[in-house]
N, C-alpha and C positions, 0 to 999 in steps of 0.2 A: 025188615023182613027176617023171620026164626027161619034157618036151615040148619040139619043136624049133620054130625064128621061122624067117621065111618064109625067110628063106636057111641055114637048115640047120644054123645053132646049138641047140647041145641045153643048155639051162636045166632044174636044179632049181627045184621050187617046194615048199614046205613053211611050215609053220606057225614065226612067229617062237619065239625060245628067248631064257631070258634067260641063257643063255653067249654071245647072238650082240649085246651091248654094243659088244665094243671093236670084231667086222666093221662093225656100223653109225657109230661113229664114222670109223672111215676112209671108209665108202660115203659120210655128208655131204662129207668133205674131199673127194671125186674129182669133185665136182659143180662145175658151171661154177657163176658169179652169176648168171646170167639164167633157169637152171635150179632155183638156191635159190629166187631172188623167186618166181619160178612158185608152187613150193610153200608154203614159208611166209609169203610176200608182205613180206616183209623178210630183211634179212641174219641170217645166222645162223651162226656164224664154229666154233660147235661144240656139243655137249650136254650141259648138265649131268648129274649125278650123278643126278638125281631124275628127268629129261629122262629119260635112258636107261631106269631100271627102268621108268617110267611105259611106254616106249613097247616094251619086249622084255619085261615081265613080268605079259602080257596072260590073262585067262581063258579065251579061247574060247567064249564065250556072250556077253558082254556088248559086249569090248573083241577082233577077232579083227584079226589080222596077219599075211598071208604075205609072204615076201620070196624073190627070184629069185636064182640064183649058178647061173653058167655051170659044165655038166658034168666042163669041163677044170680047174676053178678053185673049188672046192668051199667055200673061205674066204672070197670075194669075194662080198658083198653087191653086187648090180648095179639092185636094184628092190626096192621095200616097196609093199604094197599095206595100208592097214587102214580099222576104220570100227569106231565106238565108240556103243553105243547109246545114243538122248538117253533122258534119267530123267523125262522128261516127260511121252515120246510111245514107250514100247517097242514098238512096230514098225519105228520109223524110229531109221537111224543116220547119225553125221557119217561123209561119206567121203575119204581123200586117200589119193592114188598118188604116187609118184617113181618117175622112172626114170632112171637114170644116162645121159649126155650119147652115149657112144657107143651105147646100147642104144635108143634113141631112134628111132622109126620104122622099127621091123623087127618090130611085131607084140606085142612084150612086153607092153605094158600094156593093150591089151584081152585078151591071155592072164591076165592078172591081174586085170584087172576081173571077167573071166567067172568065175576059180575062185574069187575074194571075194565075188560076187554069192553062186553055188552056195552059200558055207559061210555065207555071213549068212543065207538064205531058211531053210536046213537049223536056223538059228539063232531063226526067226521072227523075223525083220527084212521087213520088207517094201518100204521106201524108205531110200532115201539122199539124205541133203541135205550139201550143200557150198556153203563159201565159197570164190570164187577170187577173184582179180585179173580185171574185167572184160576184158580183151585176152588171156587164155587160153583160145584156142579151141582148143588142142588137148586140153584137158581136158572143155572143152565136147562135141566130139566124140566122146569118149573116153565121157563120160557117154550120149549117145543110142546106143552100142551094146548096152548095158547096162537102157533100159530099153523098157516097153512103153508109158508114156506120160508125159511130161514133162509134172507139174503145176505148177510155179513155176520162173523163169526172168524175175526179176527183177536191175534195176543201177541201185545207187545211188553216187555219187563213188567209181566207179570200182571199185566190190569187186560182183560178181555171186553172188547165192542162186540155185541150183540144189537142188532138189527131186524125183526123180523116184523110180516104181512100178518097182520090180523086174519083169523078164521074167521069164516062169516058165523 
């Protein structure tokens, strides 16, 4: 499905595919360091072999993953969105976004939160919890659009649990 960011880029958004390996290796390589820590909270220089299938050879019920590529550029991974339900607690899944350094504050990833919210609900998920690096607020922010009320929002030596209720 084509949706455009507040300045009038038109982005792809679809369900991850496991032909889209090698675009997701290069989308890691086009990410700044400040950008990786964000997300993985350490360095992460590339993926393995096992890395990859794990994370493009997802089911769609359990483990669901969209990822963004600009209209004009069809090949180019620019954002992944996924969330992978805990075995513990199926309603609730772990959630992380990226989004690529130039896409970055034009709207994309709460475009993306919004249509992973929709397919996880659709999925009977009902919450999303996530670990960040405590000084990721734009993730933080990112998370309260996404829900109707934030139950956990705890920080310990620096890494933050977020827990929140899906909005309908």
């Amino acid at each position: 499905m084509i949706h455009s960011l507040h300045d009038g880029t038109r982005i792809v958004l679809r369900p991850i595919e496991p032909g889209d390996k090698a675009r997701l290796s290069v989308a890691l390589g086009r990410l700044s360091q400040e950008t990786i820590r964000r997300r993985f909270m350490a360095a992460k220089p590339g993926f393995t072999t096992g890395e990859l299938r794990y994370l493009t050879e997802v089911d769609g019920h359990n483990h669901l993953a969209l990822v963004a590529l600009p209209a004009d550029d069809p090949e180019s991974i620019v954002a992944v969105a996924r969330c992978v339900r805990l075995p513990d607690a199926p309603d609730t899944a772990e959630f992380a976004i990226v989004v690529g350094d130039a896409f970055q504050g034009r709207g994309l990833g709460t475009l993306l939160a919004r249509e992973l919210t929709a397919a996880a609900r659709a999925a009977g998920i009902r919450r999303f919890a996530a670990t960040m690096l405590g000084d990721n607020d734009p993730i933080r922010r990112l998370m309260r659009t996404i829900t109707a009320h934030l139950e956990v929002d705890r920080i310990d030596r620096g890494v933050r649990e977020v827990v929140v209720d899906l909005a309908a």
